[in-house]
Short mmCIF file of the C-alpha atoms (twelve columns), coordinates in Angstrom:
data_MODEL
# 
_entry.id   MODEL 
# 
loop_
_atom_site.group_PDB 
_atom_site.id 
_atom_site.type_symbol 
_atom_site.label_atom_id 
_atom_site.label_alt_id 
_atom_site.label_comp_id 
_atom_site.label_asym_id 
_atom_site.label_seq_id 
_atom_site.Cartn_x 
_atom_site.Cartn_y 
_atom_site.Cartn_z 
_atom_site.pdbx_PDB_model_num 
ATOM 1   C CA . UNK A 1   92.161  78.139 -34.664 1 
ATOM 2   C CA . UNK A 2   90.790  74.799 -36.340 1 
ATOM 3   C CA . UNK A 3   87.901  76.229 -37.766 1 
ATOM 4   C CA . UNK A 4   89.461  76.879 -41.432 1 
ATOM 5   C CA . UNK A 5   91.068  73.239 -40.867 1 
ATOM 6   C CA . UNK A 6   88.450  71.909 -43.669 1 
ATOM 7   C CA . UNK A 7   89.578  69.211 -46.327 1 
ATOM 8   C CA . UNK A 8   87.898  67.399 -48.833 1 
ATOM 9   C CA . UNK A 9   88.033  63.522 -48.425 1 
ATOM 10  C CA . UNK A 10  89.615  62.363 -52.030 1 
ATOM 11  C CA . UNK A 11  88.236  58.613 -53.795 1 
ATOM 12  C CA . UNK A 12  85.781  58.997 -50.740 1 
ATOM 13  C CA . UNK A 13  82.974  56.370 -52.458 1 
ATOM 14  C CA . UNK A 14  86.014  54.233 -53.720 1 
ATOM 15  C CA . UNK A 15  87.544  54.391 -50.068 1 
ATOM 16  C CA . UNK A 16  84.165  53.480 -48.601 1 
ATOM 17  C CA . UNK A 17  83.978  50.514 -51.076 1 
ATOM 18  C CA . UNK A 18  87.427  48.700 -50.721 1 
ATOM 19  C CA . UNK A 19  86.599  49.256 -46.683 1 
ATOM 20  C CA . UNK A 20  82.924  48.196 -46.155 1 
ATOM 21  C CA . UNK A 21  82.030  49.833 -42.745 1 
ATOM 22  C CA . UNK A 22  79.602  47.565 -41.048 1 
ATOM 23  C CA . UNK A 23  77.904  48.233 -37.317 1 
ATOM 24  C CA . UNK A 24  79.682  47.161 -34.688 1 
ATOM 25  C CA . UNK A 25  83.340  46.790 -36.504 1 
ATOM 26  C CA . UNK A 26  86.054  48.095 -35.290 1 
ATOM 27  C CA . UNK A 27  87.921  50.857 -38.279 1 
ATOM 28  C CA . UNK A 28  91.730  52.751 -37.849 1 
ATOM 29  C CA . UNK A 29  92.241  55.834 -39.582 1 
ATOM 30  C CA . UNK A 30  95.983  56.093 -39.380 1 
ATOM 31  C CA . UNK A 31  96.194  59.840 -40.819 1 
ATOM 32  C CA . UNK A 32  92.548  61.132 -39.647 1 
ATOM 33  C CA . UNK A 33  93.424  64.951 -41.583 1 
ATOM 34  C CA . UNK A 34  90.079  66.464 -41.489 1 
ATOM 35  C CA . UNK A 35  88.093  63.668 -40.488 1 
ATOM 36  C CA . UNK A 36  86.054  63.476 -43.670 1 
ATOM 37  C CA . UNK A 37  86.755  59.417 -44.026 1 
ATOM 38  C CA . UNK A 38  86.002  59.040 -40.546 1 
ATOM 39  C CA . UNK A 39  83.102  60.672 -40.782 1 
ATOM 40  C CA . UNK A 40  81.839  59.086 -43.369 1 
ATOM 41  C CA . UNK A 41  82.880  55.732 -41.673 1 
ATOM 42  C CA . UNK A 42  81.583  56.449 -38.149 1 
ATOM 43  C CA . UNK A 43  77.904  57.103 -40.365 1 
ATOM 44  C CA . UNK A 44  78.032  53.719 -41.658 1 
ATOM 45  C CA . UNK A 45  79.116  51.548 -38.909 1 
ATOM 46  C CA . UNK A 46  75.951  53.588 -36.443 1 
ATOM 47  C CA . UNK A 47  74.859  52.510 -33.991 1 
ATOM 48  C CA . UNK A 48  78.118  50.888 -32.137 1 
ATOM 49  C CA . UNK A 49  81.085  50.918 -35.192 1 
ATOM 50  C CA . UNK A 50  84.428  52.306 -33.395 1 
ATOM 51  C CA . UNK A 51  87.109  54.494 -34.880 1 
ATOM 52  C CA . UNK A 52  90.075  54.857 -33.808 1 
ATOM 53  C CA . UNK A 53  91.682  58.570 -35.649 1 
ATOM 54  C CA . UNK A 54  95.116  59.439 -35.707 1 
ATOM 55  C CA . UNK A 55  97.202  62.385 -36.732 1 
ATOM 56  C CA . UNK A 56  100.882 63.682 -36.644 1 
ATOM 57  C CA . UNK A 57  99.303  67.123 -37.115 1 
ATOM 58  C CA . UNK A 58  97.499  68.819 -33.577 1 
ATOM 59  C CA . UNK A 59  96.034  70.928 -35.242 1 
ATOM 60  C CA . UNK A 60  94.222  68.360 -37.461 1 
ATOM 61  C CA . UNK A 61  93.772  66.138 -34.983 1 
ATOM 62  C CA . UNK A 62  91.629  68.705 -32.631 1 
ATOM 63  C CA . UNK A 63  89.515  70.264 -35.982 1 
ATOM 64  C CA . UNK A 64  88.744  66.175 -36.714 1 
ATOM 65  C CA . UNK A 65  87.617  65.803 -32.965 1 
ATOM 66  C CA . UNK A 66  85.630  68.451 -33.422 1 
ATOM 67  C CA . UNK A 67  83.901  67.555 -36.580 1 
ATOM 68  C CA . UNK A 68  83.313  64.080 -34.698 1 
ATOM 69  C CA . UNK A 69  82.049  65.304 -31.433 1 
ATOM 70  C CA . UNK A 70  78.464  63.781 -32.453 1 
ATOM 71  C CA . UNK A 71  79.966  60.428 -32.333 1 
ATOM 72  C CA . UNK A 72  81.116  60.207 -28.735 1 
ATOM 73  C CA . UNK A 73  82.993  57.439 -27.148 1 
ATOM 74  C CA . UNK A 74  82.504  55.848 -30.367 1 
ATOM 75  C CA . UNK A 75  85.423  57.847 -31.631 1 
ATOM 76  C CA . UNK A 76  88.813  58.197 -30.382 1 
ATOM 77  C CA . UNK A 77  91.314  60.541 -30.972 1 
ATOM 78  C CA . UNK A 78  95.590  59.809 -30.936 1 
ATOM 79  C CA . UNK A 79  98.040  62.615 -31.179 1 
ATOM 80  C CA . UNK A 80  100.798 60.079 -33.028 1 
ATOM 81  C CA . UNK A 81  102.683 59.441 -36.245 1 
ATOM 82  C CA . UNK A 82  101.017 56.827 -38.080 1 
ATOM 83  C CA . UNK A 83  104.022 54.431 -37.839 1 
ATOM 84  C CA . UNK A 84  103.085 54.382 -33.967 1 
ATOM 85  C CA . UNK A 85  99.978  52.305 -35.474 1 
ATOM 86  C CA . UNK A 86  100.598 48.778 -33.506 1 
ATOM 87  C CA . UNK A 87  101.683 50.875 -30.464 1 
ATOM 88  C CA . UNK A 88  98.322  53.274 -30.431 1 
ATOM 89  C CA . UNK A 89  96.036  49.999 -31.164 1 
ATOM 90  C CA . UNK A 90  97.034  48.240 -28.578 1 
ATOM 91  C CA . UNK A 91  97.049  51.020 -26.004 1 
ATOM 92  C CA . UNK A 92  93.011  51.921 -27.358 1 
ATOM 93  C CA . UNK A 93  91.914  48.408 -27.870 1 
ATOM 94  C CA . UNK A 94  91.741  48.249 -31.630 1 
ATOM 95  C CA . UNK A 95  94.543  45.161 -32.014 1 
ATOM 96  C CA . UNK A 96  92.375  43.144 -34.409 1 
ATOM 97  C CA . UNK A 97  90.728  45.864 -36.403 1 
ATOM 98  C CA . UNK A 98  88.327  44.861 -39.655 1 
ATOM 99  C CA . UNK A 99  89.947  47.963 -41.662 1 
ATOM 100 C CA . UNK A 100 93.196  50.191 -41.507 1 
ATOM 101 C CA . UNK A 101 93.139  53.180 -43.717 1 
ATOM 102 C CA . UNK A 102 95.954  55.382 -44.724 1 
ATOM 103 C CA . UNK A 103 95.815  58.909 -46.685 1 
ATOM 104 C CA . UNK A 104 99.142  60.166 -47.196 1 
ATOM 105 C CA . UNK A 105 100.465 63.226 -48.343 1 
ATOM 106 C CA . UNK A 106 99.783  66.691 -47.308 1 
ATOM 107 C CA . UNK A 107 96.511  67.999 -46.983 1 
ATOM 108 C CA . UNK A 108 94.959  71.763 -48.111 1 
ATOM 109 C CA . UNK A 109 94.550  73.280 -45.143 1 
ATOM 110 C CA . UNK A 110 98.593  72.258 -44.525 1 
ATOM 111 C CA . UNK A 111 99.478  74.138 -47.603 1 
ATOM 112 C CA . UNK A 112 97.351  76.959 -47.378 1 
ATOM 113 C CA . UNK A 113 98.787  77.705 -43.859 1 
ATOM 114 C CA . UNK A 114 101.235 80.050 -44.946 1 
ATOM 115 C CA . UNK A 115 103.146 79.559 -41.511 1 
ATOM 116 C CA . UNK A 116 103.128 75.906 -41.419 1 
ATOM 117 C CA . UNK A 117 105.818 76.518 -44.472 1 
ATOM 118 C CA . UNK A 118 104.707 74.214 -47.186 1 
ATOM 119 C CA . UNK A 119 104.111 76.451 -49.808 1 
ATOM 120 C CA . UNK A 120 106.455 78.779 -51.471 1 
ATOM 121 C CA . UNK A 121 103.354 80.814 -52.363 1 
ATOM 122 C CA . UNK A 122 103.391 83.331 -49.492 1 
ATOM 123 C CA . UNK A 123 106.330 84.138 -47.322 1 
ATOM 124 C CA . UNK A 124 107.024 82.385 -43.767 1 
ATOM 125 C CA . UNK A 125 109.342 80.509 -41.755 1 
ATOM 126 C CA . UNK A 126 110.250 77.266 -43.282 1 
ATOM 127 C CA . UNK A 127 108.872 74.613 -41.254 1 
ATOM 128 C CA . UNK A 128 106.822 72.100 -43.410 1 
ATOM 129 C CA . UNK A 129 106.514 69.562 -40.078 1 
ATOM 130 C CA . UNK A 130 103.103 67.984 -40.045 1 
ATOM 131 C CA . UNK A 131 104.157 67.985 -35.687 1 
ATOM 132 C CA . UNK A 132 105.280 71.311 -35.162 1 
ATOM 133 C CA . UNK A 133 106.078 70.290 -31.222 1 
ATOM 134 C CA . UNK A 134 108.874 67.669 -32.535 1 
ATOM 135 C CA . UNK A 135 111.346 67.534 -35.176 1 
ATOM 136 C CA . UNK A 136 113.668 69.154 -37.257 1 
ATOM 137 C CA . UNK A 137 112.468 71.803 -39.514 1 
ATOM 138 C CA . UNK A 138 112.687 72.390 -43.567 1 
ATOM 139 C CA . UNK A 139 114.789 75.328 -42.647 1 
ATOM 140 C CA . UNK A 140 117.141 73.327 -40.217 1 
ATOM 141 C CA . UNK A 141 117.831 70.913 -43.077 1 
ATOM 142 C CA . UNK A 142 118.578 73.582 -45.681 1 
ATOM 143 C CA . UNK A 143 120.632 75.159 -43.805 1 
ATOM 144 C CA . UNK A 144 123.063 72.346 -41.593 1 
ATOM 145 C CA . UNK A 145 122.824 69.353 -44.769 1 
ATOM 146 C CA . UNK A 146 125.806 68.506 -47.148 1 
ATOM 147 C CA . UNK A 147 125.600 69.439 -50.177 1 
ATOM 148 C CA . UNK A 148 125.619 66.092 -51.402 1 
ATOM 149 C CA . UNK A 149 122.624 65.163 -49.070 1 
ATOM 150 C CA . UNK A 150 120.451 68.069 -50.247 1 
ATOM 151 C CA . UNK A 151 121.272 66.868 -53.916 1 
ATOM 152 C CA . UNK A 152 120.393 63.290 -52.854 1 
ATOM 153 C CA . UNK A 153 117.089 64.266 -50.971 1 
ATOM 154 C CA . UNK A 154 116.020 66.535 -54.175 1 
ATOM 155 C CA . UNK A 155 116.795 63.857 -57.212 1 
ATOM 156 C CA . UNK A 156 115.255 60.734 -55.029 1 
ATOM 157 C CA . UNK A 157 112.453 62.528 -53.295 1 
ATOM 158 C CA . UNK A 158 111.392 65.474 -55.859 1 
ATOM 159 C CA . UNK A 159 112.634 63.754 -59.058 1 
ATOM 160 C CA . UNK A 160 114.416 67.203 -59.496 1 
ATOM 161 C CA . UNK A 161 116.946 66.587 -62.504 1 
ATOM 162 C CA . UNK A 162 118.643 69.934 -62.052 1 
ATOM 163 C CA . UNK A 163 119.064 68.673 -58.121 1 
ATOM 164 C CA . UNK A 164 122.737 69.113 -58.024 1 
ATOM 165 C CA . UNK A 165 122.820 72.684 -59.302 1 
ATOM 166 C CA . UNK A 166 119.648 73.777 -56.940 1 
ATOM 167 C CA . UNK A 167 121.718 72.149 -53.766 1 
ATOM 168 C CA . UNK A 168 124.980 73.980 -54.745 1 
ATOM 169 C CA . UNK A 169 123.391 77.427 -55.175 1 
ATOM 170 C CA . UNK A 170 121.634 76.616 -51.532 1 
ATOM 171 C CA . UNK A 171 125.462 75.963 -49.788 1 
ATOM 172 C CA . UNK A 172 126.538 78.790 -51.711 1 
ATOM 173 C CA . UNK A 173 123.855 81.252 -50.529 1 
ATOM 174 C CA . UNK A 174 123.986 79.849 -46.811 1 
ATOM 175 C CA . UNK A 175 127.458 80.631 -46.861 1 
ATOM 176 C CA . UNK A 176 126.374 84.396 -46.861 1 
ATOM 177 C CA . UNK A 177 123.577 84.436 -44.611 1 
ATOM 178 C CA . UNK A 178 120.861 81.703 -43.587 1 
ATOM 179 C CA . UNK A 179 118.140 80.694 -45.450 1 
ATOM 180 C CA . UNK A 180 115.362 81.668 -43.466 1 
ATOM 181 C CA . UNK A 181 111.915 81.664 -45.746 1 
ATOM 182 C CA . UNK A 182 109.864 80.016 -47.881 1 
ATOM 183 C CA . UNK A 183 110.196 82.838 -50.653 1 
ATOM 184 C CA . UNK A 184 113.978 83.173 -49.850 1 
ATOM 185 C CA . UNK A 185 114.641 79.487 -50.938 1 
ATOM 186 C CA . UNK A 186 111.918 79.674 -53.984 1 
ATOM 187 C CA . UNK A 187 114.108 81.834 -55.151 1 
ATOM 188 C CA . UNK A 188 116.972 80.537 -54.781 1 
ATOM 189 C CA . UNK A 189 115.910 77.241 -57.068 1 
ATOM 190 C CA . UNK A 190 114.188 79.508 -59.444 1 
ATOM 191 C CA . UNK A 191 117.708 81.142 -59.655 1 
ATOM 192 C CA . UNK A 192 119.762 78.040 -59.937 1 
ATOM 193 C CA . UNK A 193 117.155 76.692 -62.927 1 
ATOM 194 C CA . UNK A 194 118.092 77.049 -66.719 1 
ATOM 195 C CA . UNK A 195 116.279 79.517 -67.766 1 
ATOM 196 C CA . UNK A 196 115.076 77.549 -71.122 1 
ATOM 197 C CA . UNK A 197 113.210 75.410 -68.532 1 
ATOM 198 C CA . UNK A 198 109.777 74.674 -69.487 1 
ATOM 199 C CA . UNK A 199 107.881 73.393 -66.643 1 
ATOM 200 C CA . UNK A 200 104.224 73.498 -66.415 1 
ATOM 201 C CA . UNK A 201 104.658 73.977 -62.160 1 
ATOM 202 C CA . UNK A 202 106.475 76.220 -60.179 1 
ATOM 203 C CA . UNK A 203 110.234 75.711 -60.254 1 
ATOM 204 C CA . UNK A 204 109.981 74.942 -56.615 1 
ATOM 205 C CA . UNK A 205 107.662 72.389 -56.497 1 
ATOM 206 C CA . UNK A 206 109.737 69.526 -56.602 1 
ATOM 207 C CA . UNK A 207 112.373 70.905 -54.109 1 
ATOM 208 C CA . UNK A 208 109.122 72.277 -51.675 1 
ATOM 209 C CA . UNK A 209 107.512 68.165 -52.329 1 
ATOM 210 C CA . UNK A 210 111.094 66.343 -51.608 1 
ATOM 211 C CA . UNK A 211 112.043 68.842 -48.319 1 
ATOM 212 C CA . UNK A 212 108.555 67.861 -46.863 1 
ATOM 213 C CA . UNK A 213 108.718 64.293 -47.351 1 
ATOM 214 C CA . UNK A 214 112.701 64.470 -45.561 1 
ATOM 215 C CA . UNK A 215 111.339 66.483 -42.928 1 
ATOM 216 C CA . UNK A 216 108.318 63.953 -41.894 1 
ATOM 217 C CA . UNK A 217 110.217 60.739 -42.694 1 
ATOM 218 C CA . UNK A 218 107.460 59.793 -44.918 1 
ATOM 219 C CA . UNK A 219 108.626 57.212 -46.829 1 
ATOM 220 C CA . UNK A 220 110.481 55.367 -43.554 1 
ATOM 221 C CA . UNK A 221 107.693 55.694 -41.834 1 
ATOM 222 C CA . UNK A 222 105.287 54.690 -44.628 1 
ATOM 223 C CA . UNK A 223 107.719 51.228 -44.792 1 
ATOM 224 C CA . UNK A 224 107.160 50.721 -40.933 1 
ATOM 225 C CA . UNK A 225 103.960 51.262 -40.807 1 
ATOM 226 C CA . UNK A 226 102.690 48.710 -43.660 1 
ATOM 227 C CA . UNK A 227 103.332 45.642 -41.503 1 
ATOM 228 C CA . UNK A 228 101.928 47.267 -38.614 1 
ATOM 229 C CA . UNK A 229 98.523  47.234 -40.307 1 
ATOM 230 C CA . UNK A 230 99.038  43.964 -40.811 1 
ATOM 231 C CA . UNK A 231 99.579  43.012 -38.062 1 
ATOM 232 C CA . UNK A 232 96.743  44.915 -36.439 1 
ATOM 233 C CA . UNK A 233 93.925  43.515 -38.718 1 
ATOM 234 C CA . UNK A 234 91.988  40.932 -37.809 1 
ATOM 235 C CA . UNK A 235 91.602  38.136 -40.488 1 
ATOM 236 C CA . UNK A 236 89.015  39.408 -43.752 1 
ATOM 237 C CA . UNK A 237 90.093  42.551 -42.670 1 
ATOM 238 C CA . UNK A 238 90.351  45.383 -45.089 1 
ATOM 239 C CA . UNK A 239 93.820  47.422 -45.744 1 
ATOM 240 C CA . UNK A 240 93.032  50.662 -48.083 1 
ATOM 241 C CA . UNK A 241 96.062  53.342 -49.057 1 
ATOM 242 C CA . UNK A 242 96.078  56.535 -50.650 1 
ATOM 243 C CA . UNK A 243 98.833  57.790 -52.199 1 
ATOM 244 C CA . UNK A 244 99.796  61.397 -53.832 1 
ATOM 245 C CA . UNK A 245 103.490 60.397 -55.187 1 
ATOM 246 C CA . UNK A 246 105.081 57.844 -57.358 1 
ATOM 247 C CA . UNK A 247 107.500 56.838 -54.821 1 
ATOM 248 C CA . UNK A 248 104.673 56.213 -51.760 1 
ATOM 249 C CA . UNK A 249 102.520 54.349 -54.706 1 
ATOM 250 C CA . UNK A 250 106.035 51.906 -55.154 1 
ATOM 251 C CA . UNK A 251 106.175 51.149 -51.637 1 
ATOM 252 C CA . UNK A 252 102.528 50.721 -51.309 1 
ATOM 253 C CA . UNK A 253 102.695 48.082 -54.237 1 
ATOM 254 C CA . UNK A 254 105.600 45.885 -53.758 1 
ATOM 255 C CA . UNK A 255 104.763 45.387 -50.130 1 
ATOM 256 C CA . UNK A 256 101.279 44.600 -51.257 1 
ATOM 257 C CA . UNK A 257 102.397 42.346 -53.565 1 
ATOM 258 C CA . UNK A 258 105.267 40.547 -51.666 1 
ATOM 259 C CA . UNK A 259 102.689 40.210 -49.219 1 
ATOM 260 C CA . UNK A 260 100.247 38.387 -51.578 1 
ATOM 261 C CA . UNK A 261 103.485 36.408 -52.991 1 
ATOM 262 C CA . UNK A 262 104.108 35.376 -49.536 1 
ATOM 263 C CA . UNK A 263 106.597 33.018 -50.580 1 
ATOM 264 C CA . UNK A 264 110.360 34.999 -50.592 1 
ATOM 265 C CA . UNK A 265 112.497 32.284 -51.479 1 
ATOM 266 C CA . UNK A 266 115.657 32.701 -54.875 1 
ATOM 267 C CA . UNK A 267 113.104 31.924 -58.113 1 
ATOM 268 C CA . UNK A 268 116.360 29.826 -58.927 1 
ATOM 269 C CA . UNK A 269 115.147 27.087 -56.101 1 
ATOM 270 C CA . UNK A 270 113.249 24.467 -57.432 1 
ATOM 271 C CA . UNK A 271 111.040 24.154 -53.863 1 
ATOM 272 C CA . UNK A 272 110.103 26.528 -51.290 1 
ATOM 273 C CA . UNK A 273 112.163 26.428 -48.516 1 
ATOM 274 C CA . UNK A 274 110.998 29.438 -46.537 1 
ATOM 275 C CA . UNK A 275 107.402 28.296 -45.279 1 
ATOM 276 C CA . UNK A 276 105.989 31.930 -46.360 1 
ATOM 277 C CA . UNK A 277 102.257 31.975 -46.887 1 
ATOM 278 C CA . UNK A 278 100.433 34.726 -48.408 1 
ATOM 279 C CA . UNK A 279 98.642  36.998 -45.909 1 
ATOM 280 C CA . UNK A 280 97.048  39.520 -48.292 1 
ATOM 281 C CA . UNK A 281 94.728  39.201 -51.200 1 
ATOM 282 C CA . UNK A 282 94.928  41.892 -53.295 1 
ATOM 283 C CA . UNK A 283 91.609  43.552 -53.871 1 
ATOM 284 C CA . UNK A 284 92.671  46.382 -56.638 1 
ATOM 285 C CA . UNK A 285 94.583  44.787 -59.744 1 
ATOM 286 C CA . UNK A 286 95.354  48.383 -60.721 1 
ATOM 287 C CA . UNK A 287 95.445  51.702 -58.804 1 
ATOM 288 C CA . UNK A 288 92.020  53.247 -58.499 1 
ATOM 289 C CA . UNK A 289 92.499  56.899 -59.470 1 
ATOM 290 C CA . UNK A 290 89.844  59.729 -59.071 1 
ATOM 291 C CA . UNK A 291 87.048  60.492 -61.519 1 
ATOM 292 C CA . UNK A 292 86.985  63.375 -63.640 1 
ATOM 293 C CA . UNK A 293 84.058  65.085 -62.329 1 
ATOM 294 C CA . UNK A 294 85.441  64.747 -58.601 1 
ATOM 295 C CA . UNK A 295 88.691  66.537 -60.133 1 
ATOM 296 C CA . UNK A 296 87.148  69.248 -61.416 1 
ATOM 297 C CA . UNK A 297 85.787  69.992 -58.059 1 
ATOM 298 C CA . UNK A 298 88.981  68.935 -55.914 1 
ATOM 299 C CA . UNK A 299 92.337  69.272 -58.219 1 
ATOM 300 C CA . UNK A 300 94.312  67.849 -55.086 1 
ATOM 301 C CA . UNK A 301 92.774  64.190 -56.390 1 
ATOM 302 C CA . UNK A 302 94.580  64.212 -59.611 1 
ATOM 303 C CA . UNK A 303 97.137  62.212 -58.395 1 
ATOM 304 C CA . UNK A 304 95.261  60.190 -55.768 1 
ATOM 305 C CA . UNK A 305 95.715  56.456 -56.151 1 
ATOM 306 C CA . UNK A 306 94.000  54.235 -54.257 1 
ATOM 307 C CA . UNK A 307 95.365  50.267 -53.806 1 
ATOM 308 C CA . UNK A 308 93.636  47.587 -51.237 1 
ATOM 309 C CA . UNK A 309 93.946  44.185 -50.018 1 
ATOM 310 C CA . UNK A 310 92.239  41.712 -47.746 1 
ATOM 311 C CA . UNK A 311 94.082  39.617 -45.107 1 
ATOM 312 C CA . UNK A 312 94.090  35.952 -45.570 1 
ATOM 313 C CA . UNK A 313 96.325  34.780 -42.969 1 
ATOM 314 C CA . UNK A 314 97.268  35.808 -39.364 1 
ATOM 315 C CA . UNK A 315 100.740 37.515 -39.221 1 
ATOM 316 C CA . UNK A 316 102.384 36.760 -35.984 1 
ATOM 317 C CA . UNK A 317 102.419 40.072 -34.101 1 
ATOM 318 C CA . UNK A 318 105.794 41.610 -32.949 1 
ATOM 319 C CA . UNK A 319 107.296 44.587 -31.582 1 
ATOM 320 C CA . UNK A 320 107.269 47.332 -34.386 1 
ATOM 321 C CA . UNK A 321 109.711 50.227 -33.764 1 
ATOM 322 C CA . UNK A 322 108.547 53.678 -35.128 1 
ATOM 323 C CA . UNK A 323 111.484 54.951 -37.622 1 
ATOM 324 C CA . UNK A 324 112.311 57.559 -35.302 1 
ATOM 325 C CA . UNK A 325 113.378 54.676 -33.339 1 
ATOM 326 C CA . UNK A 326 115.984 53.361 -35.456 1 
# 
C-alpha cells in the first residue's frame, strides 16, 4: 500500500524560492519522498517544465508517481540512490538541468512504518533500509560488526557519548542470542545508559539516527553525489539542499564553499598555481531554517536547514561512481 505514504514538504516556500521553477525548465528531484516539492515544482513550471523524481525508497517512489499522475510525460520517475544522479540524468535527458534539489534524511511515513524498522517505538524486524530489495540491514550490522566499529558508527554518526558502553553491551548480548528487533536493541542501549542520564529524547535515538545513516551510506553517498549536481546543472542553474543532521549540514557547507573558493592551492603560496575557478555562487550566507508557525504544524522541520548556490562556471563532466561502487 502507498496510500498512507503522505509527507509534508519542509521550507517548501523557501525551497521554491532558492529554485525558481520557470515553464519550460528542466528540475531534478534527487530524493522525490512524497512528491510534495515536485508537486509544487511541476505547478510552477505548467505548461511544458520537466521533472525528473528519484527515490531509493519503492515504495515512495510509486506513492510520488501517483500523486503526479496529472502531470504526465512531464514527470519521470527513477527507482535509484541519489548518488546515481549523473548516471539517471543522462539516461532521461536531464544532463544540463536549471535546478537539482536534495531532501535528505528520513521521511514520516519511513518512521511510522513500524516494519521498515526505523523507530524503536513499536516492535519489528530491524531493517531501517530506505531500498528494502538491496543492502545490508540494521540488524545484519548489529549483529556481524566489531565492537569497535559499532562504537565508531555510534560516537561519529549519533554523537552518542556513552557509544562505547552501548556497543559493548550489544557484543555482549549477541553473544547469547541475536539481536533481532527494534524493541530488543532499544533496550539494550536503554540498559547500557547511566541511569542519572538526563536526556530530553529517547535513549535510543542517537543509536536508531547513526544505524540508519550506516545502513544507507548517507553521508558517502551525500559526498558523491554533490559534484554530480554539479556537474549536471546547466550554467545559472540552481543547487538547493536540505539537511536534518549536523554532520550532512558540514558536508553540504564545505563543499559549497570550496566550490565558491574554487581556488585549492597551500594559503602559504604567494600565487595560484592550480588554475581553480569558482563554479558556485553561494546564494544562502547562512542556513535557512524553518519558521515557527510551520513547526508547530510539522515538528520534523525543526532541524531542517536549507543552503543554495548558483553555478557560475561549467565543471567538466566525468564519470561519477556511486559509493557502492568503491
Amino acid at each position: 500500500m502507498t496510500s498512507g505514504f503522505i509527507h509534508a514538504p519542509v521550507l517548501l516556500l523557501e525551497t521554491i524560492q532558492a529554485l525558481q521553477p520557470r515553464s519550460g525548465h528542466r528540475y531534478v528531484d534527487a530524493t522525490l519522498g512524497g512528491g510534495g516539492h515536485a508537486e509544487r515544482i511541476l505547478e510552477l513550471t505548467t505548461p511544458d517544465g520537466l521533472l525528473l523524481g528519484i527515490d531509493a525508497d519503492p515504495q515512495a517512489l510509486q506513492a510520488a508517481t501517483a500523486r503526479l499522475a496529472s502531470f504526465g510525460r512531464r514527470f519521470t520517475p527513477v527507482h535509484a540512490h541519489f548518488d546515481a544522479l549523473a548516471r539517471v540524468a543522462s539516461e532521461t535527458g536531464f544532463e544540463r538541468s536549471h535546478g537539482v534539489l536534495f531532501d535528505l534524511g528520513v521521511s514520516s511515513p519511513q518512521l511510522d512504518r513500524a516494519e521498515r524498522g526505523f523507530s524503536f517505538s513499536q516492535e519489528a524486524p530491524l531493517d531501517m533500509r530506505f531500498d528494502p530489495t538491496s543492502g545490508a540491514t540494521a540488524g545484519e550490522l548489529v549483529n556481524s560488526l566489531s565492537q569497535a566499529e559499532l562504537t565508531r558508527i555510534f560516537f561519529e554518526y549519533g554523537e552518542e557519548r556513552f557509544a562505547r558502553r552501548i556497543a559493548e553491551r550489544i557484543s555482549r548480548q549477541r553473544t547469547q542470542s541475536p539481536i533481532r528487533t527494534t524493541t530488543q536493541l532499544a533496550a539494550i542501549i536503554a540498559q547500557a545508559k547511566p541511569k542519572s542520564t538526563r536526556d530530553r529524547i529517547h535513549p535510543a535515538t542517537r543509536v536508531f539516527q547513526a544505524l540508519r545513516i550506516a545502513v544507507n551510506d548517507e553521508l558517502n553517498r551525500l559526498q558523491f553525489a554533490l559534484p554530480q549536481a554539479l556537474d549536471v546543472l546547466r550554467l545559472g542553474g540552481r543547487l538547493v539542499v536540505i539537511s536534518f543532521h549536523s554532520l550532512e549540514d558540514r558536508i553540504v557547507k564545505q563543499f559549497l564553499r570550496r566550490e565558491a573558493r574554487g581556488c585549492i592551492c597551500p594559503p602559504e603560496l604567494p600565487a595560484c598555481i592550480c588554475g581553480r575557478n569558482p563554479t558556485v555562487r553561494i546564494l544562502t550566507s547562512r542556513p535557512i531554517t524553518a519558521s515557527t508557525a510551520e513547526i508547530a504544524a510539522n515538528p520534523r522541520a525543526r532541524s531542517a536547514k536549507l543552503r543554495a548556490a548558483e553555478v557560475i562556471a561549467y565543471q567538466t563532466m566525468q564519470q561519477h561512481p556511486t559509493s557502492a561502487q568503491l
